[in-house]
PDB file of N, CA, C and O in Angstrom:
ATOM      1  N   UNK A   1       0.822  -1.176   0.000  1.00  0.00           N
ATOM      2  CA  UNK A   1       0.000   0.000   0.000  1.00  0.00           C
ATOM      3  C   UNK A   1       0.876   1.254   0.000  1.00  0.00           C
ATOM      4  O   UNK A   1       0.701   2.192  -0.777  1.00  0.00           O
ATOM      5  N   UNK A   2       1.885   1.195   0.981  1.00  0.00           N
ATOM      6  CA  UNK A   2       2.421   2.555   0.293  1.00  0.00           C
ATOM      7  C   UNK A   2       3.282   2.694  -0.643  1.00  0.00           C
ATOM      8  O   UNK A   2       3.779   3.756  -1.017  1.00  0.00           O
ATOM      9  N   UNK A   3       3.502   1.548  -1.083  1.00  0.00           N
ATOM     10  CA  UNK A   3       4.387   1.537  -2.760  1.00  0.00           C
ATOM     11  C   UNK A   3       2.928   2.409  -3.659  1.00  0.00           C
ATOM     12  O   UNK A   3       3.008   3.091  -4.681  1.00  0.00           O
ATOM     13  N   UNK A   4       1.965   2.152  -3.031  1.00  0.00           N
ATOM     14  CA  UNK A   4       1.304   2.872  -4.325  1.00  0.00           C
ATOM     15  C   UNK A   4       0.586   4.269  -3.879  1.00  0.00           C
ATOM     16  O   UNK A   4      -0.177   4.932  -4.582  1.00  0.00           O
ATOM     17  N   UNK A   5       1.000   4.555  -2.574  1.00  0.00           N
ATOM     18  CA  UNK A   5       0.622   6.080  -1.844  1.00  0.00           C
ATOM     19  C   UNK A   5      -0.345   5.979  -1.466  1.00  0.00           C
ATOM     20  O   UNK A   5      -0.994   7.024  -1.429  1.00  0.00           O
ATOM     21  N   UNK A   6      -1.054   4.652  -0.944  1.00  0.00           N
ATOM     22  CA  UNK A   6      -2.259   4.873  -0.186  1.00  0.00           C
ATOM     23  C   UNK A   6      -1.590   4.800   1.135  1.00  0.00           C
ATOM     24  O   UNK A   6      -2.390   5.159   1.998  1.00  0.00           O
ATOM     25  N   UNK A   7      -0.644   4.534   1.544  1.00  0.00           N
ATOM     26  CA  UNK A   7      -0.022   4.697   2.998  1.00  0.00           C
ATOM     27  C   UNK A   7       1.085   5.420   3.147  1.00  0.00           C
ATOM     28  O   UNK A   7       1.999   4.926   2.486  1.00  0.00           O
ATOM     29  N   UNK A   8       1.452   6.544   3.830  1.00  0.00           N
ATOM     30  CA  UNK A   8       2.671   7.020   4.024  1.00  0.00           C
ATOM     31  C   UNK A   8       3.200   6.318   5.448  1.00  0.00           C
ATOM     32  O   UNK A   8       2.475   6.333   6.442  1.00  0.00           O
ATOM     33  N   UNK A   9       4.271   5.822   5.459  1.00  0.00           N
ATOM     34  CA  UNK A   9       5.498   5.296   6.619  1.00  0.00           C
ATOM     35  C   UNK A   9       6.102   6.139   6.861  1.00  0.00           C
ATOM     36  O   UNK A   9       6.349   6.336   8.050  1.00  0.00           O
ATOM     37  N   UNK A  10       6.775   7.286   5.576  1.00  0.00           N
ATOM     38  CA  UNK A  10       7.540   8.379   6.153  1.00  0.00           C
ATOM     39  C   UNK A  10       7.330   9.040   7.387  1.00  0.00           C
ATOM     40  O   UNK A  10       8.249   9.436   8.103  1.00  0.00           O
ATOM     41  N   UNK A  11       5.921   9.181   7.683  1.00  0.00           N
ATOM     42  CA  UNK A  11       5.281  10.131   8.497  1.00  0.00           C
ATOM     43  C   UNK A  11       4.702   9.542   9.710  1.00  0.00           C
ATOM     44  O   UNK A  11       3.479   9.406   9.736  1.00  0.00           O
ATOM     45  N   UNK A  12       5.700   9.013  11.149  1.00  0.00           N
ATOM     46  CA  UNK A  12       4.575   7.975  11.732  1.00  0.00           C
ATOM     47  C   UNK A  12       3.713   9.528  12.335  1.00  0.00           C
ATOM     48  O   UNK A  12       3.907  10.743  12.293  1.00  0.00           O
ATOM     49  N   UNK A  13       2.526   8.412  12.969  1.00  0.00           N
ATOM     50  CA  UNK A  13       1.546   9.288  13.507  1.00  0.00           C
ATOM     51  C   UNK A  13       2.289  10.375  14.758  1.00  0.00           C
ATOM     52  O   UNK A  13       3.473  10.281  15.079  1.00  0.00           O
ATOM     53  N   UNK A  14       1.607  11.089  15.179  1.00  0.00           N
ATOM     54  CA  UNK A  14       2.184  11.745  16.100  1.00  0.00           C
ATOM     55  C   UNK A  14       1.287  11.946  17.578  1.00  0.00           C
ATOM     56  O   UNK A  14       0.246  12.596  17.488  1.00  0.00           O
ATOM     57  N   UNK A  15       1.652  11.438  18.822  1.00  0.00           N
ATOM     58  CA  UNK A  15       0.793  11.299  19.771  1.00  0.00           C
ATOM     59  C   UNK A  15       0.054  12.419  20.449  1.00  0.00           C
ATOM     60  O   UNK A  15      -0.775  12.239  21.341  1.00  0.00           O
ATOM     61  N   UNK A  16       0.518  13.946  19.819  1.00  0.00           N
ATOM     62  CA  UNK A  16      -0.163  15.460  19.629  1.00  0.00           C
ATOM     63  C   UNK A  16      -0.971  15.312  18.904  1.00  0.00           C
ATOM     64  O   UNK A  16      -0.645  14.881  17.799  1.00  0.00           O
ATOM     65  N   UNK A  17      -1.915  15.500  19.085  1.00  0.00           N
ATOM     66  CA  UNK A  17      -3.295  16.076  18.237  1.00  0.00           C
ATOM     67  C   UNK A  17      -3.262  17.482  18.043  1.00  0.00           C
ATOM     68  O   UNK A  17      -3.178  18.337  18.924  1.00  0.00           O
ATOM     69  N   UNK A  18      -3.362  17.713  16.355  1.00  0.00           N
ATOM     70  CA  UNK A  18      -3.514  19.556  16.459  1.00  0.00           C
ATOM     71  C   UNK A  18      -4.578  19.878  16.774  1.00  0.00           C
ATOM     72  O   UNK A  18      -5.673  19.325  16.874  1.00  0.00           O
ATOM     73  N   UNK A  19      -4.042  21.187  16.988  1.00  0.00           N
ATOM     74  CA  UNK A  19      -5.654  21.892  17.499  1.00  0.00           C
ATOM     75  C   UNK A  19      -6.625  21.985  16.253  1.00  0.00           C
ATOM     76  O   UNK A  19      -6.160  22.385  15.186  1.00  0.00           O
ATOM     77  N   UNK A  20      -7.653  21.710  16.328  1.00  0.00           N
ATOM     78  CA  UNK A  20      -8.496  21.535  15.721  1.00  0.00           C
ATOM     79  C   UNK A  20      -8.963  22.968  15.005  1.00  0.00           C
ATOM     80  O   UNK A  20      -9.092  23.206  13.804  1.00  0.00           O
ATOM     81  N   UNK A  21      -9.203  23.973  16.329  1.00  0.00           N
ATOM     82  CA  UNK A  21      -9.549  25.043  15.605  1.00  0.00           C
ATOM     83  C   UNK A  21      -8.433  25.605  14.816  1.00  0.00           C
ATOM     84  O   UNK A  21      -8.550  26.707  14.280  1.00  0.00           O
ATOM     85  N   UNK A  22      -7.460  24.966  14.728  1.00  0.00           N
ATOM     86  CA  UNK A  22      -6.169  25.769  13.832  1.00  0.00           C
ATOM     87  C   UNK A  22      -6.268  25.357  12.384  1.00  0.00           C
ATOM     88  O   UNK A  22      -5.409  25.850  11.653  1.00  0.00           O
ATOM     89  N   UNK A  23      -7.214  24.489  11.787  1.00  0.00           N
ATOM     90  CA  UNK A  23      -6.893  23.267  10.728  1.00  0.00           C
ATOM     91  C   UNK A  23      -7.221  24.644   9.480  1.00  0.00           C
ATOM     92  O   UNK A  23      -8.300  25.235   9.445  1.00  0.00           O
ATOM     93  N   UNK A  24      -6.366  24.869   8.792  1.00  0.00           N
ATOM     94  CA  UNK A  24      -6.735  25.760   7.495  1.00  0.00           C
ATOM     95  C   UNK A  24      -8.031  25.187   6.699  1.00  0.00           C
ATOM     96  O   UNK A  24      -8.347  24.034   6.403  1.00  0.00           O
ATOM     97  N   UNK A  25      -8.733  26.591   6.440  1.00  0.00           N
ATOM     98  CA  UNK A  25      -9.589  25.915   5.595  1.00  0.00           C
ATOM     99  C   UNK A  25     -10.088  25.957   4.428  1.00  0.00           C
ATOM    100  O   UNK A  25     -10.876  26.846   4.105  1.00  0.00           O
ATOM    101  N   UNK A  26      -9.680  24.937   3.561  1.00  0.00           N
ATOM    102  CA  UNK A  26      -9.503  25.079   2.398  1.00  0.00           C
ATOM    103  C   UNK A  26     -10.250  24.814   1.401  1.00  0.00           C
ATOM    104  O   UNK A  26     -10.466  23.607   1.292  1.00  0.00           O
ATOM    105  N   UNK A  27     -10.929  25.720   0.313  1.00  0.00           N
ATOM    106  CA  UNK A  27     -11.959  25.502  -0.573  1.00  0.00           C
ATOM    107  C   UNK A  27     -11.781  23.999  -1.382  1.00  0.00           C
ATOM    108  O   UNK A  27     -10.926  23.385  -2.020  1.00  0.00           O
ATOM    109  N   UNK A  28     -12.784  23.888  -1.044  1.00  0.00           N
ATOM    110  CA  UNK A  28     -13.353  22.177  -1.645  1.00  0.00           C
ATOM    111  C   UNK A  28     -12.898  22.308  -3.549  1.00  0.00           C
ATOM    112  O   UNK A  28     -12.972  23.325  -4.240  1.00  0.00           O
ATOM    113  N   UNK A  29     -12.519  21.147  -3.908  1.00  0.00           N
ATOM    114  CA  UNK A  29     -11.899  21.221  -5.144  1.00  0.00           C
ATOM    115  C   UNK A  29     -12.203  19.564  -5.466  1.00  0.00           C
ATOM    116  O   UNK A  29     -12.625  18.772  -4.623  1.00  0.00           O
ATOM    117  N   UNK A  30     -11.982  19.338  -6.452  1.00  0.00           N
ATOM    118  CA  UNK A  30     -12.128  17.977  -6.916  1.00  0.00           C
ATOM    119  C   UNK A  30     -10.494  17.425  -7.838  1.00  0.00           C
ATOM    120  O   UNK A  30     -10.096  16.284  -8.070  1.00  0.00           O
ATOM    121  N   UNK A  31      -9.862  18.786  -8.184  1.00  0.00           N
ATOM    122  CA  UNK A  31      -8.374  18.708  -8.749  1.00  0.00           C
ATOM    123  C   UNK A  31      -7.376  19.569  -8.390  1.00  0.00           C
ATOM    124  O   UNK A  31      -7.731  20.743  -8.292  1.00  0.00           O
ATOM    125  N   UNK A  32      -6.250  19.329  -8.169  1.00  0.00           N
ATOM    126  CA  UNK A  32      -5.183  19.660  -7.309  1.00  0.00           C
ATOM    127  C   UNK A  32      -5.310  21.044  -8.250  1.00  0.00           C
ATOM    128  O   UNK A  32      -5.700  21.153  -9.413  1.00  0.00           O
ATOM    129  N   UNK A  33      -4.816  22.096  -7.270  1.00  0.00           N
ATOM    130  CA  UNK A  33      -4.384  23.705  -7.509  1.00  0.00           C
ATOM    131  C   UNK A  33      -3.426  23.753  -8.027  1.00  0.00           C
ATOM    132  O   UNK A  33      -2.432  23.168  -7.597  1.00  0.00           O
ATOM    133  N   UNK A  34      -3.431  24.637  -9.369  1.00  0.00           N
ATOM    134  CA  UNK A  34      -2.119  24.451  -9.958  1.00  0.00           C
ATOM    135  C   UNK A  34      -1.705  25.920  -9.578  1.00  0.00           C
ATOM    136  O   UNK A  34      -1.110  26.378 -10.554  1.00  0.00           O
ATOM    137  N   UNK A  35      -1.771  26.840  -8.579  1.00  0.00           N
ATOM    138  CA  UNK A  35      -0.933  27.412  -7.333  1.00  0.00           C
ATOM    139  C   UNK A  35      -0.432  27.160  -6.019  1.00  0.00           C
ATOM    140  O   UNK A  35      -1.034  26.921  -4.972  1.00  0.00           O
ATOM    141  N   UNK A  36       1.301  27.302  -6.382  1.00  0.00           N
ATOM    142  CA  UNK A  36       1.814  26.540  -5.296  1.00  0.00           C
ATOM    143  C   UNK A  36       1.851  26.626  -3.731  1.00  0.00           C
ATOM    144  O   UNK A  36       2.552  26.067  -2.887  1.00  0.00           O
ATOM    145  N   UNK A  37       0.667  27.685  -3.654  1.00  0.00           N
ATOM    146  CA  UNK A  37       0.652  27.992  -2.501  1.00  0.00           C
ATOM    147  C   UNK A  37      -0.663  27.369  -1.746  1.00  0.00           C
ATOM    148  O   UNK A  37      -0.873  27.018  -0.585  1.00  0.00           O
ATOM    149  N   UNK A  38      -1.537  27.397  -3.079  1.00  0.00           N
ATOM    150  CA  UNK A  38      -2.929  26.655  -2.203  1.00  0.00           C
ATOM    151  C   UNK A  38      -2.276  25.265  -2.522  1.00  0.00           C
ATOM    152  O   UNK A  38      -2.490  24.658  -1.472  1.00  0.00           O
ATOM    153  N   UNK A  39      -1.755  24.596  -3.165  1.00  0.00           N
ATOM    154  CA  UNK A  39      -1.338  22.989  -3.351  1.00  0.00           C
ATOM    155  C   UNK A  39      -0.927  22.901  -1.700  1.00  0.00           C
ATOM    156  O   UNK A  39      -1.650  22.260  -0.938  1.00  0.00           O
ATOM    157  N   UNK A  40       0.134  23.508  -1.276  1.00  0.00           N
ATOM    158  CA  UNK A  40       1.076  23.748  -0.077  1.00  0.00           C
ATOM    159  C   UNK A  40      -0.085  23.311   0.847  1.00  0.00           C
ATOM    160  O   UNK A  40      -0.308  22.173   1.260  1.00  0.00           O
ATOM    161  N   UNK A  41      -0.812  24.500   1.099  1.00  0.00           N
ATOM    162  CA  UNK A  41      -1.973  24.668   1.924  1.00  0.00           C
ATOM    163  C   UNK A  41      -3.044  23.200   1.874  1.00  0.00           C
ATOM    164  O   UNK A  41      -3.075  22.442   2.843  1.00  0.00           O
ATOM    165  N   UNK A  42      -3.562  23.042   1.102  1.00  0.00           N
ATOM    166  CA  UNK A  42      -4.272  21.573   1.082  1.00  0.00           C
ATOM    167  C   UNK A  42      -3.338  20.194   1.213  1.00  0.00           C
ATOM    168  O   UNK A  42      -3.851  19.078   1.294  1.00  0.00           O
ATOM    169  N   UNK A  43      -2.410  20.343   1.219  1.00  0.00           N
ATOM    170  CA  UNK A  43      -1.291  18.970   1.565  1.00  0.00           C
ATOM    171  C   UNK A  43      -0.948  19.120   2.876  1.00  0.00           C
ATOM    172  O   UNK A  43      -0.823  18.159   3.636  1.00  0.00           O
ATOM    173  N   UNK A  44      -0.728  20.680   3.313  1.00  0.00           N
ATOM    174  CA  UNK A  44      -0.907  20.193   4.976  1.00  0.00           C
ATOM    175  C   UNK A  44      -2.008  20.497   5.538  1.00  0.00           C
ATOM    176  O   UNK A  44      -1.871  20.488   6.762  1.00  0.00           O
ATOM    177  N   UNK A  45      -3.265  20.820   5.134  1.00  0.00           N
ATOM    178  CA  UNK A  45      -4.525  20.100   5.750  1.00  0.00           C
ATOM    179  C   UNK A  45      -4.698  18.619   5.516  1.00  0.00           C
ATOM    180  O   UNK A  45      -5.213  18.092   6.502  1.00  0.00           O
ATOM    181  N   UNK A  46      -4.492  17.948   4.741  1.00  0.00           N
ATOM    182  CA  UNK A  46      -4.033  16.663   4.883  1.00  0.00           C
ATOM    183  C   UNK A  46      -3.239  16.034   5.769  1.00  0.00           C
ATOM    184  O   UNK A  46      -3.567  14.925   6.190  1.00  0.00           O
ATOM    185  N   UNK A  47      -2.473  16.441   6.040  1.00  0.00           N
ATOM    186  CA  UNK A  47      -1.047  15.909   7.122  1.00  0.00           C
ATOM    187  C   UNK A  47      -1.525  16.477   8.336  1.00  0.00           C
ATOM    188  O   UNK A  47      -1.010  16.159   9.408  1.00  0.00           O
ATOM    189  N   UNK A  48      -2.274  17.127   8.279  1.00  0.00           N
ATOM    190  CA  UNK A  48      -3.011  17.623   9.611  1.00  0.00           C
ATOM    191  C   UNK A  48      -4.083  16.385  10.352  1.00  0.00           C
ATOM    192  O   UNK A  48      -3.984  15.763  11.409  1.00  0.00           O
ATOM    193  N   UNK A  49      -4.979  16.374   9.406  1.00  0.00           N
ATOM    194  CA  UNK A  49      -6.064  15.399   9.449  1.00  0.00           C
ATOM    195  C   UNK A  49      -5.958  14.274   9.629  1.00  0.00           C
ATOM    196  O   UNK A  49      -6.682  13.639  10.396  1.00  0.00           O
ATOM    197  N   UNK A  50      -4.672  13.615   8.696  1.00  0.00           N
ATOM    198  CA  UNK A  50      -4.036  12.372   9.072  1.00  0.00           C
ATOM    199  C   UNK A  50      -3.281  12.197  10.821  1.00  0.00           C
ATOM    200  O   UNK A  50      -2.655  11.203  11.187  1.00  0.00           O
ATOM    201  N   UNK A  51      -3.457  12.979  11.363  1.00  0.00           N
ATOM    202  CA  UNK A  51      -3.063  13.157  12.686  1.00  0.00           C
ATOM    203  C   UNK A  51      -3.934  12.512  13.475  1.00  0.00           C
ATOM    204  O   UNK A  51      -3.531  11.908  14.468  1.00  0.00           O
ATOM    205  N   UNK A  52      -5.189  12.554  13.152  1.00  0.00           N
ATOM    206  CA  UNK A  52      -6.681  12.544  13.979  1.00  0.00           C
ATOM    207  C   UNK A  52      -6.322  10.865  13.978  1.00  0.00           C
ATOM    208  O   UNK A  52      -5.542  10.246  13.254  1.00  0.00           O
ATOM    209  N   UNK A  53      -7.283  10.342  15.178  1.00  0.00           N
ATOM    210  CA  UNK A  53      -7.176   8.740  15.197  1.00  0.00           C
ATOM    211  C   UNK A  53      -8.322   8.362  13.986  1.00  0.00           C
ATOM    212  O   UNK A  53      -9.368   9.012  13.979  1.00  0.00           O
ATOM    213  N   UNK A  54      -8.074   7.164  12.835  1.00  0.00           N
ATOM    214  CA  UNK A  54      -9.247   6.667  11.794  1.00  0.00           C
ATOM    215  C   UNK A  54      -9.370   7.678  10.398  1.00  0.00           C
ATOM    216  O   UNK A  54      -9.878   7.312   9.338  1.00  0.00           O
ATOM    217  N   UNK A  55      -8.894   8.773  10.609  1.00  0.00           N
ATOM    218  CA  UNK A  55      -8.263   9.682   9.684  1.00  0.00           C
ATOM    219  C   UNK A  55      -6.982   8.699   8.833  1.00  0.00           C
ATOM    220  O   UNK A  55      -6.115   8.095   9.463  1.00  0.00           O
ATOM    221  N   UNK A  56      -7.096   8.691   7.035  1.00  0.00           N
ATOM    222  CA  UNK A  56      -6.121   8.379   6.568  1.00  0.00           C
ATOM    223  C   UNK A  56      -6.171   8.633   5.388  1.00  0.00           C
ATOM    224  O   UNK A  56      -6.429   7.748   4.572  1.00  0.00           O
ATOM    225  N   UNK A  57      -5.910  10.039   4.989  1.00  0.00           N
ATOM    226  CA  UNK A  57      -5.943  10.476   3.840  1.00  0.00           C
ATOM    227  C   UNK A  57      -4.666  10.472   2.651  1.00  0.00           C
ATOM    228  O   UNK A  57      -3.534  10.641   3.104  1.00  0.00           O
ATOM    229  N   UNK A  58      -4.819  10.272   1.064  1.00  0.00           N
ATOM    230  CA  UNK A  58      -3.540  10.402   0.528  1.00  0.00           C
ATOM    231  C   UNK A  58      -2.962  11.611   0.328  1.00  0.00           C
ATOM    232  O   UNK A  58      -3.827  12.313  -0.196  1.00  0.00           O
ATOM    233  N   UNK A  59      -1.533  12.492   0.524  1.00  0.00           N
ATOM    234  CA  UNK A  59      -1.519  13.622   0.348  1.00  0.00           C
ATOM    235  C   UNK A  59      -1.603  13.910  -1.256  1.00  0.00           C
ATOM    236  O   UNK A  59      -0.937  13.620  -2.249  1.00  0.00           O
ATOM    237  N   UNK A  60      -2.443  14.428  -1.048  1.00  0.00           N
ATOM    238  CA  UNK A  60      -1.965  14.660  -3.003  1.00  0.00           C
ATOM    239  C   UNK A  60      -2.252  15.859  -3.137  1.00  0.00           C
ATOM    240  O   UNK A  60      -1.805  16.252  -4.214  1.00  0.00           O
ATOM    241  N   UNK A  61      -3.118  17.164  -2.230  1.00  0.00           N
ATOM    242  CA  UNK A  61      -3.737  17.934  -3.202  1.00  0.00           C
ATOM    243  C   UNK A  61      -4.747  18.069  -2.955  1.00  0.00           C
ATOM    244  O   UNK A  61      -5.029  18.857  -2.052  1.00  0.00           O
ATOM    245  N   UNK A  62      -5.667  17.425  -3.581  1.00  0.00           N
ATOM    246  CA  UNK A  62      -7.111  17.096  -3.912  1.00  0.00           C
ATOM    247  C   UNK A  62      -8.015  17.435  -2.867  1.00  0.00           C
ATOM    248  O   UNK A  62      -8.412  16.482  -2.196  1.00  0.00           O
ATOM    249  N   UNK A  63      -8.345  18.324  -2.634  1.00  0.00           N
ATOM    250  CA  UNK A  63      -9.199  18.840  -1.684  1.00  0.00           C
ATOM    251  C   UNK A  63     -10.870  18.434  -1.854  1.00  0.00           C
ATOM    252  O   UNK A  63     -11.787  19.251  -1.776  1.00  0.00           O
ATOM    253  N   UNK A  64     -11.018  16.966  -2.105  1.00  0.00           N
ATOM    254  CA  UNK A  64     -12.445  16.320  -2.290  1.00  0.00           C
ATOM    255  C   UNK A  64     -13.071  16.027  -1.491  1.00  0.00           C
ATOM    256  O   UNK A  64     -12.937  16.671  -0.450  1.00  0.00           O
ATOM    257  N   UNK A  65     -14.134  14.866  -1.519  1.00  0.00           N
ATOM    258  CA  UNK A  65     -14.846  14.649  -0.707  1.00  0.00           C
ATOM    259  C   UNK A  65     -14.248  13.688   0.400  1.00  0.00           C
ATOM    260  O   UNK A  65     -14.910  13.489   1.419  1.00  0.00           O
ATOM    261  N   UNK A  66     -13.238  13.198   0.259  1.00  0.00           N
ATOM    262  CA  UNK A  66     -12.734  12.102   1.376  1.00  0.00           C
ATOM    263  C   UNK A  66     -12.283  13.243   2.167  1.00  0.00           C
ATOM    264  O   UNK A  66     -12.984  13.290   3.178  1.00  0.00           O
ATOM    265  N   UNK A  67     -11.316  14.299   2.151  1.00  0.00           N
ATOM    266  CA  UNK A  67     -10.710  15.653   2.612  1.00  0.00           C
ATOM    267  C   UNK A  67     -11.491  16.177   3.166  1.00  0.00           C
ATOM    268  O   UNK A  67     -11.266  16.636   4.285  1.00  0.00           O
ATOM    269  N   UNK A  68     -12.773  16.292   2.514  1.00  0.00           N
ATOM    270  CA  UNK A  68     -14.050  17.435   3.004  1.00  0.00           C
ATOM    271  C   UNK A  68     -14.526  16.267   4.488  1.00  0.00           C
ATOM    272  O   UNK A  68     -14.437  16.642   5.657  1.00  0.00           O
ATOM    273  N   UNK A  69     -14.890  15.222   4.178  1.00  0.00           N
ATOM    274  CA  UNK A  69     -15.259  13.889   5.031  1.00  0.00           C
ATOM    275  C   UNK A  69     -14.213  14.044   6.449  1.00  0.00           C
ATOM    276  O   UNK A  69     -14.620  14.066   7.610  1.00  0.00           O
ATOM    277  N   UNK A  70     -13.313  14.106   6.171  1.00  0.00           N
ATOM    278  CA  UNK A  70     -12.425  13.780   7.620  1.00  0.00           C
ATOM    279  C   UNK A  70     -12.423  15.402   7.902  1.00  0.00           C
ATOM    280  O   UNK A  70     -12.360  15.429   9.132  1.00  0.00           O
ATOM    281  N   UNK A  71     -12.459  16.781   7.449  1.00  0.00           N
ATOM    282  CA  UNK A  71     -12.488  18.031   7.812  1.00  0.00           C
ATOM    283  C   UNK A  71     -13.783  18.175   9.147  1.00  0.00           C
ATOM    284  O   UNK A  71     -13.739  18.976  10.081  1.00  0.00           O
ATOM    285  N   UNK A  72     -14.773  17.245   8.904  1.00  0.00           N
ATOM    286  CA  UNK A  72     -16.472  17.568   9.156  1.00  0.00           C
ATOM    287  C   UNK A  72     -16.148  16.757  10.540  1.00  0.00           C
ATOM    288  O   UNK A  72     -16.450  17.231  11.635  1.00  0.00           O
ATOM    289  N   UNK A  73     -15.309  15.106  10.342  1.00  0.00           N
ATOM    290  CA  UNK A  73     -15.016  14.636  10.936  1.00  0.00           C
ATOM    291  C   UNK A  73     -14.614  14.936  12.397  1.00  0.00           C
ATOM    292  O   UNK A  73     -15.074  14.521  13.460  1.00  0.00           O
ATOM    293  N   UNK A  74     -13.285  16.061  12.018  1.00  0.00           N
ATOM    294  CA  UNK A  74     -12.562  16.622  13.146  1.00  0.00           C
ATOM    295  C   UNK A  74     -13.620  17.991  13.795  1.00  0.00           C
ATOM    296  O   UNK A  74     -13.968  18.023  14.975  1.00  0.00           O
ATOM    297  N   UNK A  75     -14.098  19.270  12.557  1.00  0.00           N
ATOM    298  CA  UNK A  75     -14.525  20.269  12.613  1.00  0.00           C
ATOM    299  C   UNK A  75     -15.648  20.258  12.537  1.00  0.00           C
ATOM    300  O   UNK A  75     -16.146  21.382  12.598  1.00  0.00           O
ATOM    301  N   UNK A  76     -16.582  19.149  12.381  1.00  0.00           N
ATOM    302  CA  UNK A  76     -18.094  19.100  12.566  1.00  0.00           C
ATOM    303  C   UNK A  76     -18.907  19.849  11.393  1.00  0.00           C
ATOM    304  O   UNK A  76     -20.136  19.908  11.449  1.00  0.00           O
ATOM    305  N   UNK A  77     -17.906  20.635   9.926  1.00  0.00           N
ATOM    306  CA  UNK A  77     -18.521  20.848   9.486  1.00  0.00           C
ATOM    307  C   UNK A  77     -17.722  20.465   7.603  1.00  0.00           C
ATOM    308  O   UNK A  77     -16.505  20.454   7.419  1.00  0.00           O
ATOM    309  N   UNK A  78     -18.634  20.232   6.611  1.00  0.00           N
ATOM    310  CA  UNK A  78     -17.569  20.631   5.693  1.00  0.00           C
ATOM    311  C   UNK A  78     -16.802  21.647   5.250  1.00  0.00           C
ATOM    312  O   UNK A  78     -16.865  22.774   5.740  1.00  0.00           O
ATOM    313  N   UNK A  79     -15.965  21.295   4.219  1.00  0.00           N
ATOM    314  CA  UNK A  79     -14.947  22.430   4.103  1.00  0.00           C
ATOM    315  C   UNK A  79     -15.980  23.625   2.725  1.00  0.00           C
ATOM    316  O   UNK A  79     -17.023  23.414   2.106  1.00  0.00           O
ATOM    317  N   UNK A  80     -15.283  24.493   2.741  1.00  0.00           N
ATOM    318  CA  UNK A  80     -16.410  25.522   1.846  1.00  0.00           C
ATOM    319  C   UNK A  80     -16.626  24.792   0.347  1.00  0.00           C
ATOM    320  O   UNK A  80     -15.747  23.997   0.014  1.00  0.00           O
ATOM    321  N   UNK A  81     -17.545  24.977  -0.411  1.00  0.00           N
ATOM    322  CA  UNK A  81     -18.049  24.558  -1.411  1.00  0.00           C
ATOM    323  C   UNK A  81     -18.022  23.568  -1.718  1.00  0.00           C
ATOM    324  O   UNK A  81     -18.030  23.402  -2.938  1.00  0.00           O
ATOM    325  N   UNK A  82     -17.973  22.257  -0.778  1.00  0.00           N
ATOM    326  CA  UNK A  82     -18.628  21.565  -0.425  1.00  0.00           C
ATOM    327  C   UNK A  82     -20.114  20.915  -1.420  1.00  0.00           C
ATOM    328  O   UNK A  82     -21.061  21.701  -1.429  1.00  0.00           O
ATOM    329  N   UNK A  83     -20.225  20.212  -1.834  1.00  0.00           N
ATOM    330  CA  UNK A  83     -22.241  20.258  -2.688  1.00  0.00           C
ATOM    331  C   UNK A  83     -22.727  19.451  -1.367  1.00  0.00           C
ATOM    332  O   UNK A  83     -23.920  19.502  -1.067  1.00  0.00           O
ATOM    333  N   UNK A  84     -22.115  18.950  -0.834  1.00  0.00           N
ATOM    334  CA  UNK A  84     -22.790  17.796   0.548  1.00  0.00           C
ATOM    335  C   UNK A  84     -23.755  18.888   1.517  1.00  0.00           C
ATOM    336  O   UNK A  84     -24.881  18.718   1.983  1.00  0.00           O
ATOM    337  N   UNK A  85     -22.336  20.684   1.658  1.00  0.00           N
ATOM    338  CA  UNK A  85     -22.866  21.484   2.901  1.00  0.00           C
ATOM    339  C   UNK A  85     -22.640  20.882   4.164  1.00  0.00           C
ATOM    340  O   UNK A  85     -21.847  19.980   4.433  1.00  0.00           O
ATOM    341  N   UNK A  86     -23.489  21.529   4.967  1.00  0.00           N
ATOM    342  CA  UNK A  86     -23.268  20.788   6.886  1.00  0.00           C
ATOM    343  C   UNK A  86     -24.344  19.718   6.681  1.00  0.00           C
ATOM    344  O   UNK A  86     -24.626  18.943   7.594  1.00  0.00           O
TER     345      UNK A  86
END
C-alpha cells in the first residue's frame, strides 16, 4: 500500500493532536491547484487530518470529498463549497 501512496510510513503518527480550531480551511476542489501555494496549503490540511485517530488520507492535493469527510469529521462541518454542505 504505500508503494502505491495509499499509505505514508515516512510520516509515523504523532501522539499530539492539532488543534483543531487551527486546521486551514480550504476551498473544496475535486483537482489539485495548480498554485503553489494553495497545493502547499491543502497537503498540509491533509497531514493535519491524518493526525486525527481513523483519519487516513492520501496527500496529493485534492481537496475532495474524502478531505471534506475527515475536515467535518474533526470540525463538525464541511470544508467551503462543499455540494454535501453541513
Amino acid at each position: 500500500m504505500s508503494e502505491h501512496g495509499a499509505v505514508d510510513l515516512a510520516s509515523p503518527p504523532s501522539s499530539k493532536l492539532p488543534d483543531a480550531a487551527a486546521l486551514p480551511e480550504v476551498p473544496y476542489a475535486l483537482f489539485a491547484s495548480s498554485d503553489p501555494k494553495q497545493l502547499e496549503k491543502a497537503e498540509d490540511l491533509q497531514r493535519l487530518l491524518n493526525m486525527f485517530p481513523g483519519i487516513s488520507l492520501k496527500i496529493d492535493g485534492v481537496v475532495g470529498p474524502r478531505t471534506s469527510a475527515a475536515y467535518k469529521t474533526v470540525k463538525g462541518k464541511y470544508l467551503p463549497g462543499d455540494p454535501r454542505g453541513e
